[in-house]
PDB file as gemmi writes it, atoms N, CA and C in Angstrom:
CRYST1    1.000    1.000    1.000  90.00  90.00  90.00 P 1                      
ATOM      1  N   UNK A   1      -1.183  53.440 -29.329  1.00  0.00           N  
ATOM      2  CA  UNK A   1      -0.066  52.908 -28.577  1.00  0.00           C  
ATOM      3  C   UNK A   1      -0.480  52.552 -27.140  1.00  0.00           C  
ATOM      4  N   UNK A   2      -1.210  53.625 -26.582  1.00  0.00           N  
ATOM      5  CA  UNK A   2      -1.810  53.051 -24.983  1.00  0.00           C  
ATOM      6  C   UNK A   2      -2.636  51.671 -25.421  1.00  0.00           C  
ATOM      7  N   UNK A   3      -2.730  51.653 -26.088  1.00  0.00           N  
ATOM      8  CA  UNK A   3      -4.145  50.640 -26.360  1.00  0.00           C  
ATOM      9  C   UNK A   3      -3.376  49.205 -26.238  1.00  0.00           C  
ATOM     10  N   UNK A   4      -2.106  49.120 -27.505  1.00  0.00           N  
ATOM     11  CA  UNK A   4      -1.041  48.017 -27.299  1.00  0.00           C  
ATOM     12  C   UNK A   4      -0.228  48.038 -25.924  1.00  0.00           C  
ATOM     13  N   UNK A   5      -0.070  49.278 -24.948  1.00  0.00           N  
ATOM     14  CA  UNK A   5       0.353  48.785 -23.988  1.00  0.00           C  
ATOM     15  C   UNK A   5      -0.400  47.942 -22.752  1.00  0.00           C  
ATOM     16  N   UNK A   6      -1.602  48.440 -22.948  1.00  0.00           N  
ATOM     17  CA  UNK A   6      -2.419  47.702 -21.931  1.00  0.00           C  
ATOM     18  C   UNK A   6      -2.841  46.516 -22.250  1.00  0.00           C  
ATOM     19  N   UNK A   7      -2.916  46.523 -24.115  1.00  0.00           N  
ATOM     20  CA  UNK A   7      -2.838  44.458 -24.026  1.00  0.00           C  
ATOM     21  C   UNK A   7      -1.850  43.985 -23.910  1.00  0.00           C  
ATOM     22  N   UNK A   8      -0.859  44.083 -23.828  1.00  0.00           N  
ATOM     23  CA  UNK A   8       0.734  43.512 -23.714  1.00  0.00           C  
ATOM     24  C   UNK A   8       0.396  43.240 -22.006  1.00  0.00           C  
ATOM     25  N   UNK A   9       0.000  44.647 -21.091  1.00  0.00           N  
ATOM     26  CA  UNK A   9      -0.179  44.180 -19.785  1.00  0.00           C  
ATOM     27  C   UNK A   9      -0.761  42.945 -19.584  1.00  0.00           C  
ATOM     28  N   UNK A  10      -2.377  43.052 -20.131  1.00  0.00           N  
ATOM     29  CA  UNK A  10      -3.533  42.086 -19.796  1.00  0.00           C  
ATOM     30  C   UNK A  10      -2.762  40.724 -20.120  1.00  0.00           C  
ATOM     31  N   UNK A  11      -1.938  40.910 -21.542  1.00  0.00           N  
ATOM     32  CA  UNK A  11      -1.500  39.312 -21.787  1.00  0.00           C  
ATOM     33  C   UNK A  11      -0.521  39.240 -20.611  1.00  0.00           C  
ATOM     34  N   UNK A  12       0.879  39.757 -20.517  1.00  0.00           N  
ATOM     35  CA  UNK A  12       1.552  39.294 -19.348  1.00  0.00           C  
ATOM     36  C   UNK A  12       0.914  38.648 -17.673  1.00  0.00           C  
ATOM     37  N   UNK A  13      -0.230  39.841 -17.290  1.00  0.00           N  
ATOM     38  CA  UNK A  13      -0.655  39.241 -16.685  1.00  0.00           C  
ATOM     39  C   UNK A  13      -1.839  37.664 -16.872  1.00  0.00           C  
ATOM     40  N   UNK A  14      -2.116  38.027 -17.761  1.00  0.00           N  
ATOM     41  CA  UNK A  14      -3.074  35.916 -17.765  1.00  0.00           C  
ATOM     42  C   UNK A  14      -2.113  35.614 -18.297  1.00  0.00           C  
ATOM     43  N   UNK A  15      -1.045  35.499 -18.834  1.00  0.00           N  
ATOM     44  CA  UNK A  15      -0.070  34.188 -18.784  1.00  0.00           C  
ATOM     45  C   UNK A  15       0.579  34.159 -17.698  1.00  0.00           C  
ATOM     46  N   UNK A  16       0.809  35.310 -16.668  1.00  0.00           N  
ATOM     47  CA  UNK A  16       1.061  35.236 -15.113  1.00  0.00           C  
ATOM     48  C   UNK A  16       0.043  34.230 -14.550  1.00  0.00           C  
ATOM     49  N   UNK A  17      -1.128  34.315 -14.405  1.00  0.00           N  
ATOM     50  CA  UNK A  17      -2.124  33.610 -13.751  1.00  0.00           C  
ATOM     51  C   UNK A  17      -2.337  32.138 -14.124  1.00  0.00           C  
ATOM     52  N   UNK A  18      -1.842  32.189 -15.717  1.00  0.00           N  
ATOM     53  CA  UNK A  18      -2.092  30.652 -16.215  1.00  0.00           C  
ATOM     54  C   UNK A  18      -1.217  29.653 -16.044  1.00  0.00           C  
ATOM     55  N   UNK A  19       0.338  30.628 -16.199  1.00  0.00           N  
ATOM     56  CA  UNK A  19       1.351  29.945 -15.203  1.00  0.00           C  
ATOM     57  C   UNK A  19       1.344  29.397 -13.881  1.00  0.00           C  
ATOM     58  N   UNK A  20       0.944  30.195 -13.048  1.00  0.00           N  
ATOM     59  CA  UNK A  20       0.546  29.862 -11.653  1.00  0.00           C  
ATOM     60  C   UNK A  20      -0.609  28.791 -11.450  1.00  0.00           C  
ATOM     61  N   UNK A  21      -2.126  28.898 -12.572  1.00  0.00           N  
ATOM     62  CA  UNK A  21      -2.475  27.513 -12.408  1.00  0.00           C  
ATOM     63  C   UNK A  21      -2.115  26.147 -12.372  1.00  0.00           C  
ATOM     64  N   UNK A  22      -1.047  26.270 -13.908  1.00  0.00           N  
ATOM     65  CA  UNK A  22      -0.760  25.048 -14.206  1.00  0.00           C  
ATOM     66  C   UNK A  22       0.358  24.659 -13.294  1.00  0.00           C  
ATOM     67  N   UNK A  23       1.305  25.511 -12.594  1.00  0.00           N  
ATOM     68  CA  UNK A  23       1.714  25.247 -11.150  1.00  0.00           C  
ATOM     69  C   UNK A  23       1.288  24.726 -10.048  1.00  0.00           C  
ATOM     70  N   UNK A  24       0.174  25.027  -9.986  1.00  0.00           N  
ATOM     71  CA  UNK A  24      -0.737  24.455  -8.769  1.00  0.00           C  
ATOM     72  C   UNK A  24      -1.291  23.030  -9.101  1.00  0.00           C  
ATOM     73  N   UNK A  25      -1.822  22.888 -10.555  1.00  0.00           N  
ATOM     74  CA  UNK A  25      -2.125  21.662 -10.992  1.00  0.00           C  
ATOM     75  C   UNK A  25      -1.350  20.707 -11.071  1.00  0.00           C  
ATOM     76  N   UNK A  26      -0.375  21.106 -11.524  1.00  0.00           N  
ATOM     77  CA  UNK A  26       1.036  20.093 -11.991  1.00  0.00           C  
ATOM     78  C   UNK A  26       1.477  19.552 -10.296  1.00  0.00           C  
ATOM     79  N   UNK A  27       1.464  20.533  -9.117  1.00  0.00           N  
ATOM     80  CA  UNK A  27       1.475  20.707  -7.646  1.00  0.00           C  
ATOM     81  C   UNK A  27       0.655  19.145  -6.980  1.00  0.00           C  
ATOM     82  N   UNK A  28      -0.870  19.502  -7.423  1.00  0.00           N  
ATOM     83  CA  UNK A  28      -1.291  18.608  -7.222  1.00  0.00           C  
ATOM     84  C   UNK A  28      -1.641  17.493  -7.731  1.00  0.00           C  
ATOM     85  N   UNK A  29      -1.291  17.159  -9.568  1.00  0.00           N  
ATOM     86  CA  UNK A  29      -0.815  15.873  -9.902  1.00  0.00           C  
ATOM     87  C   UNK A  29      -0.103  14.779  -9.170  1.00  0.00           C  
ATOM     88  N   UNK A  30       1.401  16.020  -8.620  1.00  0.00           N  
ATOM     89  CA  UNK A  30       2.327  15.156  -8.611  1.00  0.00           C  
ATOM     90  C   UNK A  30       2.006  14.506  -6.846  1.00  0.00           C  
ATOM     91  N   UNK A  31       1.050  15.232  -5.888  1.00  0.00           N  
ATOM     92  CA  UNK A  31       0.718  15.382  -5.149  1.00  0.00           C  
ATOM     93  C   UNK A  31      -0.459  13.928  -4.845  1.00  0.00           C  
ATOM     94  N   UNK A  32      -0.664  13.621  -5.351  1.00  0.00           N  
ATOM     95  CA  UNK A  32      -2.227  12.543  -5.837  1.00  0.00           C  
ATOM     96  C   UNK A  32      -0.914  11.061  -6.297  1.00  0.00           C  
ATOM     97  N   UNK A  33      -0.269  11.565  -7.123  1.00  0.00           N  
ATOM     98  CA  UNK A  33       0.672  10.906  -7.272  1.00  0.00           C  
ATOM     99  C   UNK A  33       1.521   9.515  -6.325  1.00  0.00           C  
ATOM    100  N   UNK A  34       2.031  10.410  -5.620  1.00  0.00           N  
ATOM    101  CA  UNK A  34       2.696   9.842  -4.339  1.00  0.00           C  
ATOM    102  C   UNK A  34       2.418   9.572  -3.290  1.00  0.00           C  
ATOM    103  N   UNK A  35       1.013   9.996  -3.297  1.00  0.00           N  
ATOM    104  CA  UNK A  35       0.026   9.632  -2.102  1.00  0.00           C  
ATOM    105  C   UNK A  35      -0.633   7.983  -2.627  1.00  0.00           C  
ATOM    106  N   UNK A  36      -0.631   7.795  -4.453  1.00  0.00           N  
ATOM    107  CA  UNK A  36      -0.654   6.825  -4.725  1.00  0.00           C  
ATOM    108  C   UNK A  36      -0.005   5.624  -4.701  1.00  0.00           C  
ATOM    109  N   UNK A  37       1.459   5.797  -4.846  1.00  0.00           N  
ATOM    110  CA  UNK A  37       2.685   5.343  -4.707  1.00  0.00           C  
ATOM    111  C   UNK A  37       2.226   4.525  -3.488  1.00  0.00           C  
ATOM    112  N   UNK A  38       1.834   5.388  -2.587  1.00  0.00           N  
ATOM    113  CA  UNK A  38       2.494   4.871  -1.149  1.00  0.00           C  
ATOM    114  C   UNK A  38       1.609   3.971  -0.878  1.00  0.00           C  
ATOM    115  N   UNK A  39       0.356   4.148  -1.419  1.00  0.00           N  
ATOM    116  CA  UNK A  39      -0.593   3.226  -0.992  1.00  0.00           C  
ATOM    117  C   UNK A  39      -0.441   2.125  -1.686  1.00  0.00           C  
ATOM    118  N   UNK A  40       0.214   2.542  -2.906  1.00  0.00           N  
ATOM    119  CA  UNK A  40       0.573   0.677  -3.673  1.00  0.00           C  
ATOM    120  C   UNK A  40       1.584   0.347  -2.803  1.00  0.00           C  
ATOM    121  N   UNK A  41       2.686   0.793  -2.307  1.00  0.00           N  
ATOM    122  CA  UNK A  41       3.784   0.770  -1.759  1.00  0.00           C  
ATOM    123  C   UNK A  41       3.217  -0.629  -0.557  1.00  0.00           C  
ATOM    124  N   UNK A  42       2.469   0.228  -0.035  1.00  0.00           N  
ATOM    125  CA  UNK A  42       2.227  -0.553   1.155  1.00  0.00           C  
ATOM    126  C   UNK A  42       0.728  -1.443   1.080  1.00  0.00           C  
ATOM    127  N   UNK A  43       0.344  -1.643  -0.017  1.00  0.00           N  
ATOM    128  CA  UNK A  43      -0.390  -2.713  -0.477  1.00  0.00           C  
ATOM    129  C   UNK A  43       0.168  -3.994  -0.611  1.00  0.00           C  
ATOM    130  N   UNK A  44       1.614  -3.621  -1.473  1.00  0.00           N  
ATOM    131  CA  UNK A  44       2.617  -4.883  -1.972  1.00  0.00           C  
ATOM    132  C   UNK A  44       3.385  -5.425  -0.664  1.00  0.00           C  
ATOM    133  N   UNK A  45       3.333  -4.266   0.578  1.00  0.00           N  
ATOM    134  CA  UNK A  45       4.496  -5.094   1.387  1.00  0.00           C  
ATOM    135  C   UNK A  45       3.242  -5.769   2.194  1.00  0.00           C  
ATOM    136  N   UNK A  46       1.980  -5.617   2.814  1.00  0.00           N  
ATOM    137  CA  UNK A  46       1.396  -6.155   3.356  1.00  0.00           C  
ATOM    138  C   UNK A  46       0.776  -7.464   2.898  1.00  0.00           C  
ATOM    139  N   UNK A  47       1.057  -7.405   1.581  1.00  0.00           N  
ATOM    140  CA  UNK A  47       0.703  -8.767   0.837  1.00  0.00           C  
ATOM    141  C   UNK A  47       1.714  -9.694   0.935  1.00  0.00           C  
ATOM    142  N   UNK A  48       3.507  -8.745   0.419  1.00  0.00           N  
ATOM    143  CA  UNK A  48       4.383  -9.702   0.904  1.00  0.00           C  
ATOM    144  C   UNK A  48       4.401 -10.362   2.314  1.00  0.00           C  
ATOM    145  N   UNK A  49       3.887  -9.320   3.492  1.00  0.00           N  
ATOM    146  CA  UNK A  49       4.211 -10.134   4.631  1.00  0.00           C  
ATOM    147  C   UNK A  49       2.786 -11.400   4.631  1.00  0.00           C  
ATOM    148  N   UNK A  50       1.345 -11.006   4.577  1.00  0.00           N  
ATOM    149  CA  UNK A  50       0.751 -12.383   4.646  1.00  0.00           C  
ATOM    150  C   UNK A  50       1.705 -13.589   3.356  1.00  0.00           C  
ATOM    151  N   UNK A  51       2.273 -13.366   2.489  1.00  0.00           N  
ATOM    152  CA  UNK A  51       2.558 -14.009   1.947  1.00  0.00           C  
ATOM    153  C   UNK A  51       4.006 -15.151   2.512  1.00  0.00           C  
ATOM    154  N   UNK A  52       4.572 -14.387   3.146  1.00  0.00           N  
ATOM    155  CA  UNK A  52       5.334 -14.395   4.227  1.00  0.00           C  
ATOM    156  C   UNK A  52       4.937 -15.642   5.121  1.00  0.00           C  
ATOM    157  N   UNK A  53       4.530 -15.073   5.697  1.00  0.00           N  
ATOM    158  CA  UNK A  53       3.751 -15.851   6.901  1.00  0.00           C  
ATOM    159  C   UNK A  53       2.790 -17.246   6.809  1.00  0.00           C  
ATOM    160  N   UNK A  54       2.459 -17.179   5.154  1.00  0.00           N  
ATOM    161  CA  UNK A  54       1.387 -18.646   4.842  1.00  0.00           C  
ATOM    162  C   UNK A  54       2.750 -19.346   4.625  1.00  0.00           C  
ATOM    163  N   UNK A  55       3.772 -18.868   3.888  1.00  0.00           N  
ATOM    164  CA  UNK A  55       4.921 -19.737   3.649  1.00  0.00           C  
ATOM    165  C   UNK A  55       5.390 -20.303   5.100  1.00  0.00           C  
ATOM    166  N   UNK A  56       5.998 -19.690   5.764  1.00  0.00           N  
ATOM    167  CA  UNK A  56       6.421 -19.832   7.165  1.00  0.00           C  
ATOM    168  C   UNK A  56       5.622 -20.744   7.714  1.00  0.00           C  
ATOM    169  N   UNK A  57       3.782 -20.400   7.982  1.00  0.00           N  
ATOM    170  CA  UNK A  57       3.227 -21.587   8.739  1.00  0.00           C  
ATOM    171  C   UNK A  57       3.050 -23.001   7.866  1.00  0.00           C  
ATOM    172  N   UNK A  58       3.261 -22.858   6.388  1.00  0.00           N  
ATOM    173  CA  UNK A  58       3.279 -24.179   5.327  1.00  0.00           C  
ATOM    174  C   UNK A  58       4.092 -24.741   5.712  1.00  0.00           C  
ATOM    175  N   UNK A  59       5.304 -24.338   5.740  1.00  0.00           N  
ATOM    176  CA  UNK A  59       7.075 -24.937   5.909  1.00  0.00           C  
ATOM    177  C   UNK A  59       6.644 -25.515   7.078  1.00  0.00           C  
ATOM    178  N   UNK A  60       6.076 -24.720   8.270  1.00  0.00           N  
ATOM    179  CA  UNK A  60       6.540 -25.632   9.909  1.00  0.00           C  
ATOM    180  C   UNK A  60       5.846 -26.387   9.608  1.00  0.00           C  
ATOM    181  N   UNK A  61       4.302 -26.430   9.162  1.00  0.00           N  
ATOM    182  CA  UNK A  61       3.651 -27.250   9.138  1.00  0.00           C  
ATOM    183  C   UNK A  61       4.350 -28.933   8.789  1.00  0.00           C  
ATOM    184  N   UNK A  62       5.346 -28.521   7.673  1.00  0.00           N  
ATOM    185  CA  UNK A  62       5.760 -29.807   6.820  1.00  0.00           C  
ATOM    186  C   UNK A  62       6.459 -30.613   7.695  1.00  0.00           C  
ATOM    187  N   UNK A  63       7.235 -29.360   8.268  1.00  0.00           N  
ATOM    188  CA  UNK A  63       8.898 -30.264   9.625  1.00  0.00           C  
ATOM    189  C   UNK A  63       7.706 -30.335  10.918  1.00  0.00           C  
ATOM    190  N   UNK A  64       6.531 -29.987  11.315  1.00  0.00           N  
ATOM    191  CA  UNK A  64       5.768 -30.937  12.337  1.00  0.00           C  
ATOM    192  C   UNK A  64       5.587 -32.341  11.729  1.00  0.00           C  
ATOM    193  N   UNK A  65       5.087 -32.384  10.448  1.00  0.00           N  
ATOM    194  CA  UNK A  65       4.947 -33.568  10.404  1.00  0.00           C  
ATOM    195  C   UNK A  65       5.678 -34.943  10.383  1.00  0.00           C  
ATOM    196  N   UNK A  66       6.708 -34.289   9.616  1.00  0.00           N  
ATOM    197  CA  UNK A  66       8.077 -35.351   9.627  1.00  0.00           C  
ATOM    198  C   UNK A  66       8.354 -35.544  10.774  1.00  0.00           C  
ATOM    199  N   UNK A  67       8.180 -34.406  11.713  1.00  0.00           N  
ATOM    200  CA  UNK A  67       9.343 -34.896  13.046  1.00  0.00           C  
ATOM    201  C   UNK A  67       8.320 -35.634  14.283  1.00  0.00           C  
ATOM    202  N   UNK A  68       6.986 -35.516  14.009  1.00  0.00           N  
ATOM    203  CA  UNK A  68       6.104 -36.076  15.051  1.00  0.00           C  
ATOM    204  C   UNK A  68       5.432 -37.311  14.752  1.00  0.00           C  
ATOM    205  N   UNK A  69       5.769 -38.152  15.665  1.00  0.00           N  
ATOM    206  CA  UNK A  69       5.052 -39.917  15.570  1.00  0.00           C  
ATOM    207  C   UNK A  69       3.308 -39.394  15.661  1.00  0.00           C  
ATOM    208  N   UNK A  70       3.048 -40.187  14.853  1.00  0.00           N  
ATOM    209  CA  UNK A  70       1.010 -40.334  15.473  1.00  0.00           C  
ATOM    210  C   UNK A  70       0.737 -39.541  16.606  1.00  0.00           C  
ATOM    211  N   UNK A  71       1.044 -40.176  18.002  1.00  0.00           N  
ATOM    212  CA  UNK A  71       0.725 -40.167  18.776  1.00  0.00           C  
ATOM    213  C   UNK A  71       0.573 -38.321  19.339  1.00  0.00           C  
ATOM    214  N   UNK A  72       2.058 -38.017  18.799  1.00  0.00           N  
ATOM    215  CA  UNK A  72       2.139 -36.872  19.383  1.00  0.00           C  
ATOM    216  C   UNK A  72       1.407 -35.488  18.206  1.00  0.00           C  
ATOM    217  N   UNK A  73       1.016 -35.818  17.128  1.00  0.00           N  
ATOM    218  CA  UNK A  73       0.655 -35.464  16.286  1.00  0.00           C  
ATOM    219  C   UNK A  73      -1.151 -35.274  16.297  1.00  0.00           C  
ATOM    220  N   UNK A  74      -1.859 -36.419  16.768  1.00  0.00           N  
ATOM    221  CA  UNK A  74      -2.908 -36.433  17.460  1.00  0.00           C  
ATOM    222  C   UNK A  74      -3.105 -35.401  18.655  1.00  0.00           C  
ATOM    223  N   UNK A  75      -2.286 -35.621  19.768  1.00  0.00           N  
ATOM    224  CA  UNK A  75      -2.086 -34.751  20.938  1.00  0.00           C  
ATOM    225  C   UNK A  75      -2.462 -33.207  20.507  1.00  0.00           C  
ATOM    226  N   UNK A  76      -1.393 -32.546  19.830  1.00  0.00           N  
ATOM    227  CA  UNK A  76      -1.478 -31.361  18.873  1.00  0.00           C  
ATOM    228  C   UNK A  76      -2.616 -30.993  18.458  1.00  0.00           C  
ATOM    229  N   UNK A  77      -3.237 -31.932  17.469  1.00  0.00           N  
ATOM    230  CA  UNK A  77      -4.256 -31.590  16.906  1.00  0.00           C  
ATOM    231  C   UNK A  77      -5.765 -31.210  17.902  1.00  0.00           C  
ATOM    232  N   UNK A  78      -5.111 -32.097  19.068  1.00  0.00           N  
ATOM    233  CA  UNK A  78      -6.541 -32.471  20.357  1.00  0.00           C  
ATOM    234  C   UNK A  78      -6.784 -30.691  21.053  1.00  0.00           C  
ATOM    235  N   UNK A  79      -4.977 -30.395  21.308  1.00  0.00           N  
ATOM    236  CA  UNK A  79      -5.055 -29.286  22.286  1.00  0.00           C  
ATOM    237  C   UNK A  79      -5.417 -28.141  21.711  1.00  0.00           C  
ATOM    238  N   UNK A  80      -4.909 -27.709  20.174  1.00  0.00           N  
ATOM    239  CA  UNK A  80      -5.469 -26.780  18.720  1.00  0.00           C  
ATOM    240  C   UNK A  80      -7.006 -26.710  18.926  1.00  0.00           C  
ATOM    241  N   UNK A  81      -7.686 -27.732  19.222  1.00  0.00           N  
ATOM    242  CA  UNK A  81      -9.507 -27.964  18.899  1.00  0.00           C  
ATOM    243  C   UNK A  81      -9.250 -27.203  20.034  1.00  0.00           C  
ATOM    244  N   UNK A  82      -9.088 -28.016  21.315  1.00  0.00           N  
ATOM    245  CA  UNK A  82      -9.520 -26.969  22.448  1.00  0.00           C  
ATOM    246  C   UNK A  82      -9.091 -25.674  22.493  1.00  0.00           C  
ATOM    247  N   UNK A  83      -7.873 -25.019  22.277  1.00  0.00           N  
ATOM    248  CA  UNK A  83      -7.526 -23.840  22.055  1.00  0.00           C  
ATOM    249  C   UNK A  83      -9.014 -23.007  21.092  1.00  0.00           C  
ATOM    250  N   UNK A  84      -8.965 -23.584  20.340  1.00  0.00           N  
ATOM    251  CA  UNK A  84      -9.921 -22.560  19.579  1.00  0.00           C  
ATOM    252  C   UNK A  84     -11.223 -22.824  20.214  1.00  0.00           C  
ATOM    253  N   UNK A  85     -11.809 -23.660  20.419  1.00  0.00           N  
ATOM    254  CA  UNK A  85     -12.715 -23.866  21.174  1.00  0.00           C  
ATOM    255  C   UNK A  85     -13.177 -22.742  22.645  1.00  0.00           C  
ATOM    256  N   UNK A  86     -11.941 -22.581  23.309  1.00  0.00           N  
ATOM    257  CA  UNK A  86     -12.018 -21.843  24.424  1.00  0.00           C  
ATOM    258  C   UNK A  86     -11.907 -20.129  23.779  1.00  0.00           C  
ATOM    259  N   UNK A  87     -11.198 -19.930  22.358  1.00  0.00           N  
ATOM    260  CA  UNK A  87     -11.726 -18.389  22.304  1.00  0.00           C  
ATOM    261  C   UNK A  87     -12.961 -18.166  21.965  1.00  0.00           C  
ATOM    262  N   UNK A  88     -13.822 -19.159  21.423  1.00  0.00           N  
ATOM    263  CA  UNK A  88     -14.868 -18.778  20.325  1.00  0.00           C  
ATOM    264  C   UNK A  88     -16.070 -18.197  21.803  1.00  0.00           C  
TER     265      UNK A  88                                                      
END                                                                             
């Protein structure tokens, strides 16, 4: 009878301990998890915003052109060269 009480202990305790692993594991699944999330999270919005923004400079691009004669359209293009010109 001592003999069955002390394996009844030993088992309670490692299914104590195995509980508590798979606690900690399951802990840090869910942990790896949402640290993943976030990084897709904010993969998709930084893509939406360049995506954003090529739209935005496409569009003006279109209403510069409609709304500017040659002349002033040339001008633009002249002061753009020099602009970049003077950061490089």
């Amino acid at each position: 009878e001592e003999i069955l009480d002390t394996t009844k202990k030993e088992a309670r305790s490692l299914q104590g301990k195995m509980l508590e692993q798979a606690k900690k594991e399951s802990a840090l699944i869910v942990q790896h998890a949402n640290q993943e999330i976030d990084h897709q999270k904010n993969k998709a919005i930084e893509e939406i915003r360049t995506k954003t923004a090529d739209l935005v400079i496409a569009a003006t691009g279109k209403m510069l052109e409609k709304e500017l004669n040659p002349q002033e359209h040339a001008r633009l293009i002249e002061e753009s060269l020099k602009e970049v010109e003077g950061n490089q």
